[in-house]
C-alpha positions as CSV (number, residue, x, y, z in Angstrom):
1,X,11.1,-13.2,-7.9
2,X,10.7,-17.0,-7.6
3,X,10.6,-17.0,-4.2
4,X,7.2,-14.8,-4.6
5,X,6.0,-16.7,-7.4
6,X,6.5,-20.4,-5.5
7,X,4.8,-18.4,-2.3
8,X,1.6,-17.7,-4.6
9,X,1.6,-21.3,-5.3
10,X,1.6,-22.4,-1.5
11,X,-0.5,-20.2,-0.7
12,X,-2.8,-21.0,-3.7
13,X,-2.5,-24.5,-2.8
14,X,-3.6,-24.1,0.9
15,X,-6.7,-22.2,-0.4
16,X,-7.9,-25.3,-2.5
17,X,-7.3,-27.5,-0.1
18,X,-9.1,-25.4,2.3
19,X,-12.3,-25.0,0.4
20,X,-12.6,-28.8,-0.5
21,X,-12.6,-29.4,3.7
22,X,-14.6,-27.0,4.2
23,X,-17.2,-27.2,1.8
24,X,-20.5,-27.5,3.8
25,X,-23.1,-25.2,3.7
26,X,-23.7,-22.5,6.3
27,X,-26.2,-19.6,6.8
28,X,-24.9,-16.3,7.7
29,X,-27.6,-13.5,8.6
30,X,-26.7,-9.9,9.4
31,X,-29.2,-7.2,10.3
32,X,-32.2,-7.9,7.2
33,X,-29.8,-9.9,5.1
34,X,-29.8,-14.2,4.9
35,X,-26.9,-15.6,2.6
36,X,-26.2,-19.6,2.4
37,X,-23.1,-20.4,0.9
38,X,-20.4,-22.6,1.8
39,X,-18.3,-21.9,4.6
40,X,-15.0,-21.4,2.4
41,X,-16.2,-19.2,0.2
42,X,-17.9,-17.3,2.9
43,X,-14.7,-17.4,5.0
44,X,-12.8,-15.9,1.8
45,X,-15.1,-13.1,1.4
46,X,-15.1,-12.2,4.8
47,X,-11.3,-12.2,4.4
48,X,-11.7,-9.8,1.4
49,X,-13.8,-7.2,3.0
50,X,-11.2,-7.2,5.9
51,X,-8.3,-6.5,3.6
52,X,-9.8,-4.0,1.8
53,X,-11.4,-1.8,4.8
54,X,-8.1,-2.0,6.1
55,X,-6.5,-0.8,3.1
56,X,-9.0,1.9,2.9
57,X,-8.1,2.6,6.7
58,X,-4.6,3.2,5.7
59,X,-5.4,5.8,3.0
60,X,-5.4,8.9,4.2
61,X,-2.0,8.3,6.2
62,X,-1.0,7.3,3.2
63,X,-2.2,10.4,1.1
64,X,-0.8,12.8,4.1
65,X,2.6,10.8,4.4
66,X,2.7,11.3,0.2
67,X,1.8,14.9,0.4
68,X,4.4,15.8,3.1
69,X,6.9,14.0,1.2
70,X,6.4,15.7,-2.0
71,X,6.7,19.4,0.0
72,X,9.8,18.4,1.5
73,X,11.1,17.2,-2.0
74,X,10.2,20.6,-3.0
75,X,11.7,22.5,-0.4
76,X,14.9,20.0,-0.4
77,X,15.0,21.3,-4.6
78,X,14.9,25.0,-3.7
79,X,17.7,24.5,-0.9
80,X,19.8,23.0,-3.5
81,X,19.1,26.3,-5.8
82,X,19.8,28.4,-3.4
83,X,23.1,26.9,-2.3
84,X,23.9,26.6,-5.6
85,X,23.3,30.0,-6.7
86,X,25.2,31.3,-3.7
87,X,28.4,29.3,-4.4
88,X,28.1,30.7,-8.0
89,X,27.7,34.4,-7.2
90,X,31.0,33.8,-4.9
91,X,32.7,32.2,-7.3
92,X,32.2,35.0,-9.8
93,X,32.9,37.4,-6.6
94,X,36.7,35.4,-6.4
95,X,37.0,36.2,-9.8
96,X,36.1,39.6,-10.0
97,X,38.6,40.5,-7.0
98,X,41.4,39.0,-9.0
């Protein structure tokens, strides 16, 4: 848990030190839209809308892989039943021939 924790701080640290270089003022224009900002904090944004269309990209396998795990979870449970249902009606089958 520390070795997370002193990774946050690095990382943390790098960031700072990133957007105190790189502190200048740039114009970015897409399609109809003009933003000025500073290059840091336009660097970190577009970092942030990377991250999270790629998290969104992953969803869905995600929800499919969670899904299919669940049914075979559920399938795995009734197997179990079964065998265990079998072994008991054998067991009372021994019993009964004795």
């Amino acid at each position: 848990m520390q070795i997370f924790l002193f990774l946050a701080l690095l990382i943390a640290i790098a960031l700072i030190v990133f957007a105190l270089q790189n502190s200048a003022l740039v114009m970015v224009n897409f399609l109809a839209f003009h933003f000025e900002g500073s290059l840091a904090f336009i660097l970190v944004v577009v970092f942030a809308l990377g991250f999270l269309s790629g998290i969104l990209m992953t969803l869905p396998s995600f929800w499919r892989k969670s899904s299919a795990l669940r049914e075979q979870r559920r399938k795995f449970k009734q197997l179990e039943e079964s065998v265990a249902m079998k072994a008991a009606s054998q067991a009372k089958g021994k019993e009964e021939a004795h």
